[in-house]
Biopython code that builds the backbone (N, CA, C, O; Angstrom):
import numpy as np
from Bio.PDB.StructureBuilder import StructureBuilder

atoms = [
    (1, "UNK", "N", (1.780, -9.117, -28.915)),
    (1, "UNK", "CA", (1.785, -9.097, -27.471)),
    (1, "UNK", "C", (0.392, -8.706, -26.982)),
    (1, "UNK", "O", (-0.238, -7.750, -27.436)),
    (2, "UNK", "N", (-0.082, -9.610, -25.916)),
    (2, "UNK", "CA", (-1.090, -9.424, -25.270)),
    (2, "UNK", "C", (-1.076, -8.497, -23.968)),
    (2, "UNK", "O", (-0.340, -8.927, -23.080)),
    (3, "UNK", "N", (-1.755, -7.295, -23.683)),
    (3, "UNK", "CA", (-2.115, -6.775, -21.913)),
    (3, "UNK", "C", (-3.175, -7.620, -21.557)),
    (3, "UNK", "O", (-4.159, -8.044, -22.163)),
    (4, "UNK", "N", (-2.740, -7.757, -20.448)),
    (4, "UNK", "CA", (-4.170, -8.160, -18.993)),
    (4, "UNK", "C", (-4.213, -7.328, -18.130)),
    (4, "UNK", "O", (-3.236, -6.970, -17.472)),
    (5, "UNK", "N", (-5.309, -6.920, -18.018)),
    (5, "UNK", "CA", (-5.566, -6.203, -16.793)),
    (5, "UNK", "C", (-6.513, -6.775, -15.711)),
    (5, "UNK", "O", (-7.462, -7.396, -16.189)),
    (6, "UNK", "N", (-6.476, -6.717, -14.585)),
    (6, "UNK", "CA", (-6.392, -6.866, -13.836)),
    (6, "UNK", "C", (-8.117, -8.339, -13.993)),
    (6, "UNK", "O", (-8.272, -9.517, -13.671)),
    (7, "UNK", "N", (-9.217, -6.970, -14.838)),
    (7, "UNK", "CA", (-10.881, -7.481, -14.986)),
    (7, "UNK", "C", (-10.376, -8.819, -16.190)),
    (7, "UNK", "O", (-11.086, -9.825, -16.190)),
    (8, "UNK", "N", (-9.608, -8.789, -16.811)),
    (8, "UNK", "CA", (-9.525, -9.349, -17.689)),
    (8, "UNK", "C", (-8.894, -10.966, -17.595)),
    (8, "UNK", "O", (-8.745, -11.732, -18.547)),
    (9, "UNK", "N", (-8.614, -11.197, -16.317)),
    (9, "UNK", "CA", (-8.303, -12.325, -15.732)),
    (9, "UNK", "C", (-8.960, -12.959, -15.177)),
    (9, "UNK", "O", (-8.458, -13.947, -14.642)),
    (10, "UNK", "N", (-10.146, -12.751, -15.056)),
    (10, "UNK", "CA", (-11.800, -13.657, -15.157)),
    (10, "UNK", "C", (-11.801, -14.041, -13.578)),
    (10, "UNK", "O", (-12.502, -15.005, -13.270)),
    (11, "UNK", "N", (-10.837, -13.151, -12.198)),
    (11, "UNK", "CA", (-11.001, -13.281, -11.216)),
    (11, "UNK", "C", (-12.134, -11.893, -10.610)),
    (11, "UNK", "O", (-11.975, -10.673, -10.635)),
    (12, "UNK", "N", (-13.126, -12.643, -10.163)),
    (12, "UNK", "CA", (-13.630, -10.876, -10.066)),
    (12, "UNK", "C", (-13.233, -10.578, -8.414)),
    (12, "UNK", "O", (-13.964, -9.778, -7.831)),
    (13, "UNK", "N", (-12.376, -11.046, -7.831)),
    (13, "UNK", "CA", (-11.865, -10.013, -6.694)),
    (13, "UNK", "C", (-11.404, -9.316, -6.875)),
    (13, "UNK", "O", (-11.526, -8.432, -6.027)),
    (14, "UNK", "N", (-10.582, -9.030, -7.918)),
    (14, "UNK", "CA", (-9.775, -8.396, -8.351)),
    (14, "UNK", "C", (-9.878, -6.558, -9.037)),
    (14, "UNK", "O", (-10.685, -6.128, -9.861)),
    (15, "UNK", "N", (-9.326, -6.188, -8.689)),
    (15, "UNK", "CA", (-9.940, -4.815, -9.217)),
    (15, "UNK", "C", (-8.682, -3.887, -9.806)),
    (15, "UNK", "O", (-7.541, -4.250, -9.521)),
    (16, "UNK", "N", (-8.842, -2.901, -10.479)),
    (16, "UNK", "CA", (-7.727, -2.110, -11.464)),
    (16, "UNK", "C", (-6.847, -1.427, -10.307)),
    (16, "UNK", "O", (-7.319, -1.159, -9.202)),
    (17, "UNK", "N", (-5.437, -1.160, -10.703)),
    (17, "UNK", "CA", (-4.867, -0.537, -9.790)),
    (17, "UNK", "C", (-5.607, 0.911, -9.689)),
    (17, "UNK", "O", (-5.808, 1.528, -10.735)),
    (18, "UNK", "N", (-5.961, 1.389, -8.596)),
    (18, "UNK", "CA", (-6.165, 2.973, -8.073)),
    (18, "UNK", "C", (-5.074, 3.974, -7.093)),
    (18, "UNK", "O", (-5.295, 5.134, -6.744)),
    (19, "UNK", "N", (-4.322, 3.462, -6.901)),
    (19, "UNK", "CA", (-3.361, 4.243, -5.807)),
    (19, "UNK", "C", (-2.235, 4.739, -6.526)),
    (19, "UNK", "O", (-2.298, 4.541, -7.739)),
    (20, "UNK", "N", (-1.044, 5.434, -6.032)),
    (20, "UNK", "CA", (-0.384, 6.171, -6.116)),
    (20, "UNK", "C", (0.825, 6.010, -5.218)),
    (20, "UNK", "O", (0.803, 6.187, -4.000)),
    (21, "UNK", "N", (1.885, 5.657, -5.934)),
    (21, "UNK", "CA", (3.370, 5.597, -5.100)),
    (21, "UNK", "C", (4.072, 7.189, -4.970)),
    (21, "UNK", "O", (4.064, 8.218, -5.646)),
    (22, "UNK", "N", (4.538, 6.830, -3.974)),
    (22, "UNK", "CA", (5.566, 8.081, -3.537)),
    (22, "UNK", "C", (6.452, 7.520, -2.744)),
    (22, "UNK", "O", (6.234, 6.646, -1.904)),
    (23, "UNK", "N", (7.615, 8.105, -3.053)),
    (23, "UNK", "CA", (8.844, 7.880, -2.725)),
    (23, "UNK", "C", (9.329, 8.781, -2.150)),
    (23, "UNK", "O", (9.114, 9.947, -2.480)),
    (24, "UNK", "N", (10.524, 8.246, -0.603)),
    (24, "UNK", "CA", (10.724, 9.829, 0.151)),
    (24, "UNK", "C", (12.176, 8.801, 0.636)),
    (24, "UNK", "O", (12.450, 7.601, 0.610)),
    (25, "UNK", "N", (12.902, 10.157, 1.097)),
    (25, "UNK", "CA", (14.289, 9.417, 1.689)),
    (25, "UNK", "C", (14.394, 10.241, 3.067)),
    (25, "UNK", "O", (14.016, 11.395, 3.270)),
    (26, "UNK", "N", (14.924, 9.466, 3.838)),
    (26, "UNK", "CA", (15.059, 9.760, 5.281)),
    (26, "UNK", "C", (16.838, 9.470, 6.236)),
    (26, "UNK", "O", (17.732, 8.625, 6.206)),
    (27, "UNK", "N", (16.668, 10.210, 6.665)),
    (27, "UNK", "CA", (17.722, 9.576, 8.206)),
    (27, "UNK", "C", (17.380, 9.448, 8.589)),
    (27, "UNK", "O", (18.260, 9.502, 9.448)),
    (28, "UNK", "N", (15.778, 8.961, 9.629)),
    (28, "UNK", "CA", (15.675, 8.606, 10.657)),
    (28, "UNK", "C", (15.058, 6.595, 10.143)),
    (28, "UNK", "O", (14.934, 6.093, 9.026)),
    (29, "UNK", "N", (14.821, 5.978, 11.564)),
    (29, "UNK", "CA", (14.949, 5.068, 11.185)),
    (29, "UNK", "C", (13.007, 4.473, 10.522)),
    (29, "UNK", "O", (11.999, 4.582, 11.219)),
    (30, "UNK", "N", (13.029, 4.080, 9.537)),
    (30, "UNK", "CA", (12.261, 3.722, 8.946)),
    (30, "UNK", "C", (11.013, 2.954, 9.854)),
    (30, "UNK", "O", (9.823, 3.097, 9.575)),
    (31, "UNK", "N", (11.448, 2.226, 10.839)),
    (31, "UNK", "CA", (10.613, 2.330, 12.034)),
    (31, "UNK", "C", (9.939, 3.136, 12.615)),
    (31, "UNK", "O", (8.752, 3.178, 12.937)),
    (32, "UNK", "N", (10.807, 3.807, 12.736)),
    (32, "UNK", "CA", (10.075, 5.060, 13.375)),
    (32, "UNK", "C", (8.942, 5.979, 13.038)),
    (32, "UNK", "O", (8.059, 6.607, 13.622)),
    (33, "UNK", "N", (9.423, 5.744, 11.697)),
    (33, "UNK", "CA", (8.440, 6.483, 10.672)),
    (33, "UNK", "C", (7.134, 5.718, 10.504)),
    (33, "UNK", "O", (5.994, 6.171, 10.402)),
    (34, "UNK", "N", (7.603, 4.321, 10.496)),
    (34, "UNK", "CA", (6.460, 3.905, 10.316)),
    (34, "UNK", "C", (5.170, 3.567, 11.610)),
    (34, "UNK", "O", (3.959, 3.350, 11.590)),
    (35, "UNK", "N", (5.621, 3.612, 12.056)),
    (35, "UNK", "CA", (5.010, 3.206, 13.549)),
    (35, "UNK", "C", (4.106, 4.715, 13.913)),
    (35, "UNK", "O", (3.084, 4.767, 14.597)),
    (36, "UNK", "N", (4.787, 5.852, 13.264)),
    (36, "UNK", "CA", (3.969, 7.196, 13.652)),
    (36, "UNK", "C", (3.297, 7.437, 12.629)),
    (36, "UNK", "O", (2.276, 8.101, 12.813)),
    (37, "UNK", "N", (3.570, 7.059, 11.421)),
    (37, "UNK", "CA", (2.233, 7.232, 10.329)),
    (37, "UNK", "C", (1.268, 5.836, 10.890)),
    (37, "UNK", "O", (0.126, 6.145, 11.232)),
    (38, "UNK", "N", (1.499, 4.900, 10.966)),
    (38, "UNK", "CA", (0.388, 3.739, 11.326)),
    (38, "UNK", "C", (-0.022, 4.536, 12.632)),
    (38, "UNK", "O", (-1.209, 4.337, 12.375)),
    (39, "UNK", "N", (-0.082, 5.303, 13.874)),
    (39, "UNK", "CA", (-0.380, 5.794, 14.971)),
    (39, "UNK", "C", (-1.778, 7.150, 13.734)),
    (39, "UNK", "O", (-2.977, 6.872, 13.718)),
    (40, "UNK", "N", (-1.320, 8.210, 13.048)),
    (40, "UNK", "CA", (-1.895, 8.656, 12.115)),
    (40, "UNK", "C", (-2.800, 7.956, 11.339)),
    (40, "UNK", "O", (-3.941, 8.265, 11.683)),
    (41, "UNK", "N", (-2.787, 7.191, 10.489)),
    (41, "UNK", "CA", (-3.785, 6.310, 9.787)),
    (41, "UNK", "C", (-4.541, 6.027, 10.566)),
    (41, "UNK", "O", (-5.655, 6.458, 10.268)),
    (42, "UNK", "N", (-4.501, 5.209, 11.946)),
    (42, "UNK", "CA", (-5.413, 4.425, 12.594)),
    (42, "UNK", "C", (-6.144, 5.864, 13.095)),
    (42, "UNK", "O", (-7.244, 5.902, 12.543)),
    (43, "UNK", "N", (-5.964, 6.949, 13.855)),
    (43, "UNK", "CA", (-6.948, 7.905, 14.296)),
    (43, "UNK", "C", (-7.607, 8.348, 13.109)),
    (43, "UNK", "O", (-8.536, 9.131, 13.305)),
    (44, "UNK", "N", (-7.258, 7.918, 11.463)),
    (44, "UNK", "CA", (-8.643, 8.619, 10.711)),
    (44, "UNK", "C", (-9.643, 7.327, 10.317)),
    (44, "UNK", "O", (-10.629, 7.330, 9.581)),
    (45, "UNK", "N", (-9.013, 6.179, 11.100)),
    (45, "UNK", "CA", (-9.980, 5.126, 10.835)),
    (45, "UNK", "C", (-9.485, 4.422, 9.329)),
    (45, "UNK", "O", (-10.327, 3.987, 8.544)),
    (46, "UNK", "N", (-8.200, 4.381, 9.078)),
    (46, "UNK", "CA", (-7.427, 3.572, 8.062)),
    (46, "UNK", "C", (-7.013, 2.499, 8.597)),
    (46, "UNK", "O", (-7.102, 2.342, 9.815)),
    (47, "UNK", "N", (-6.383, 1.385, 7.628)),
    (47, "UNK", "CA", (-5.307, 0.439, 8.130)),
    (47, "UNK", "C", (-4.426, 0.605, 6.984)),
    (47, "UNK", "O", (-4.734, 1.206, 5.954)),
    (48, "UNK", "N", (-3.051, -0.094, 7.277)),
    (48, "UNK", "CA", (-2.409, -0.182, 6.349)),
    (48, "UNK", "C", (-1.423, -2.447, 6.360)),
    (48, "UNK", "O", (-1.485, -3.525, 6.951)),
    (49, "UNK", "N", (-0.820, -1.836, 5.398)),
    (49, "UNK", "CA", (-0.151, -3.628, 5.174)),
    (49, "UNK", "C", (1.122, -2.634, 4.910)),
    (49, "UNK", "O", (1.136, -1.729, 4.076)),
    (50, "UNK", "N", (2.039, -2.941, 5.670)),
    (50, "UNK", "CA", (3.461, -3.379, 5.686)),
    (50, "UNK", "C", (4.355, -4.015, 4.931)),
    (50, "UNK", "O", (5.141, -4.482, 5.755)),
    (51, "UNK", "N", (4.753, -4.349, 3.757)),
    (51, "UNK", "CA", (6.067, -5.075, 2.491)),
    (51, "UNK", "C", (7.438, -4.274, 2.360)),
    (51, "UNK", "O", (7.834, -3.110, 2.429)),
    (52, "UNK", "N", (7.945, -5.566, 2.130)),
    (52, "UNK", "CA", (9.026, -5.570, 1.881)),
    (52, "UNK", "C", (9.562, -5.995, 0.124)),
    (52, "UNK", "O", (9.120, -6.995, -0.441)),
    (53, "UNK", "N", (10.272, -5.310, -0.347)),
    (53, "UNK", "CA", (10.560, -5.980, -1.410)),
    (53, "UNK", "C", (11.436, -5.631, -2.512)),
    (53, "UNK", "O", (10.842, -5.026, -3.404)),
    (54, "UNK", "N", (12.714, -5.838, -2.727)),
    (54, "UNK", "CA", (14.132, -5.573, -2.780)),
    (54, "UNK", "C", (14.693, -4.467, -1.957)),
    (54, "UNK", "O", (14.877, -3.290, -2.267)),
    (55, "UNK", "N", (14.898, -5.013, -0.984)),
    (55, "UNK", "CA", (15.485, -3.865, 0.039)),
    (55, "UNK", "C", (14.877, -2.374, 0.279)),
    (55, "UNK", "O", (15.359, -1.481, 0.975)),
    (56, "UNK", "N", (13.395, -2.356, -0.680)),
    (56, "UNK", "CA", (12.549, -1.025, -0.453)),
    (56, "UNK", "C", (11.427, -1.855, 0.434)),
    (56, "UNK", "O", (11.117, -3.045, 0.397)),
    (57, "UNK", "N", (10.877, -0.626, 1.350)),
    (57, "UNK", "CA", (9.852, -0.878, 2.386)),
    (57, "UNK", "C", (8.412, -0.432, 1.446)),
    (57, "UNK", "O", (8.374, 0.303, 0.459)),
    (58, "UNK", "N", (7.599, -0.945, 1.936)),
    (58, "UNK", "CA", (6.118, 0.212, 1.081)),
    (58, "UNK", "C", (4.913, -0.568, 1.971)),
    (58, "UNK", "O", (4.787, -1.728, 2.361)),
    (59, "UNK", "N", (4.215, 0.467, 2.079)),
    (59, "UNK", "CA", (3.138, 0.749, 2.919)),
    (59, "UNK", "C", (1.926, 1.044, 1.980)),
    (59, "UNK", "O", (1.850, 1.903, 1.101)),
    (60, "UNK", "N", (0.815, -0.051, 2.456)),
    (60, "UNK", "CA", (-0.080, 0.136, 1.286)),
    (60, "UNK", "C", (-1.966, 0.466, 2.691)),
    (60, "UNK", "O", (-2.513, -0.290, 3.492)),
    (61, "UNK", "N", (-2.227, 1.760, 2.311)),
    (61, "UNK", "CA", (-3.143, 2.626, 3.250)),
    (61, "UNK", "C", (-4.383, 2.132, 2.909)),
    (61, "UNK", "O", (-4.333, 2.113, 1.680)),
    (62, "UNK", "N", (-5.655, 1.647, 3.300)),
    (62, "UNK", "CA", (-6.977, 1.117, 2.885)),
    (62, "UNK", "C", (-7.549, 1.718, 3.831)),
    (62, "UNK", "O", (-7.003, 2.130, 4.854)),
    (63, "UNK", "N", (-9.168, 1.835, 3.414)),
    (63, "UNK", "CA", (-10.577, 2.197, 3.897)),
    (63, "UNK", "C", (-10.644, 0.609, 4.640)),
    (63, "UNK", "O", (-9.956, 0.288, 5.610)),
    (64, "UNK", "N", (-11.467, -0.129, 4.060)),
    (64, "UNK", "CA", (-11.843, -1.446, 4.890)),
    (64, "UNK", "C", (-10.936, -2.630, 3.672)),
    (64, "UNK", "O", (-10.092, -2.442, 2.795)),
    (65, "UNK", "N", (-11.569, -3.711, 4.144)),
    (65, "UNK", "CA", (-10.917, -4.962, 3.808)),
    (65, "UNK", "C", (-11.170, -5.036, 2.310)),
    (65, "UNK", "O", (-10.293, -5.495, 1.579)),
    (66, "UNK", "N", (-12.737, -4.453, 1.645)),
    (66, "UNK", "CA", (-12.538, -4.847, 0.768)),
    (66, "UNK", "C", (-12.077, -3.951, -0.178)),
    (66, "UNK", "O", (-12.737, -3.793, -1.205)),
    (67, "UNK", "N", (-10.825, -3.205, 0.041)),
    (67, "UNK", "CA", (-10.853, -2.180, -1.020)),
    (67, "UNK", "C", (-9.310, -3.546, -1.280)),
    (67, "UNK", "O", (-8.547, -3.440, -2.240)),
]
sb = StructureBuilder()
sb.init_structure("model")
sb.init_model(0)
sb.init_chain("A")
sb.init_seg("    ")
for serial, (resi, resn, name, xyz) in enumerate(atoms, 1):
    if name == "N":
        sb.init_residue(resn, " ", resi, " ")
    sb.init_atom(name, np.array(xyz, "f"), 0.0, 1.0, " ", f" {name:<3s}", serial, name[0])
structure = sb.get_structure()
């Protein structure tokens, strides 16, 4: 069996994973939440991207475009 990582796929946009998942559970509505951390991110001069993907939400936080 072969790994690839990420450099090793001869795309050089591409770069190694660096981030960190965390997982949290809530009652309130996931909207909500998100709309007041994106209100947070944007005053320290972040953006974030928004997914969906098997019925989990995830929020992915960046410096500029090219990170």
């Amino acid at each position: 069996m072969v790994l690839l990582d990420a450099n090793s796929l001869g795309d050089t946009h591409m770069a190694e994973w660096s981030g960190v998942m965390y997982g949290f559970y809530t009652n309130k509505s996931i909207d909500n939440i998100f709309s007041s951390w994106g209100k947070k991110i944007a005053s320290i001069n972040y953006k974030y991207k928004r997914d969906s993907f098997r019925d989990e939400e995830f929020l992915f936080f960046y410096k500029n475009d090219e990170m």
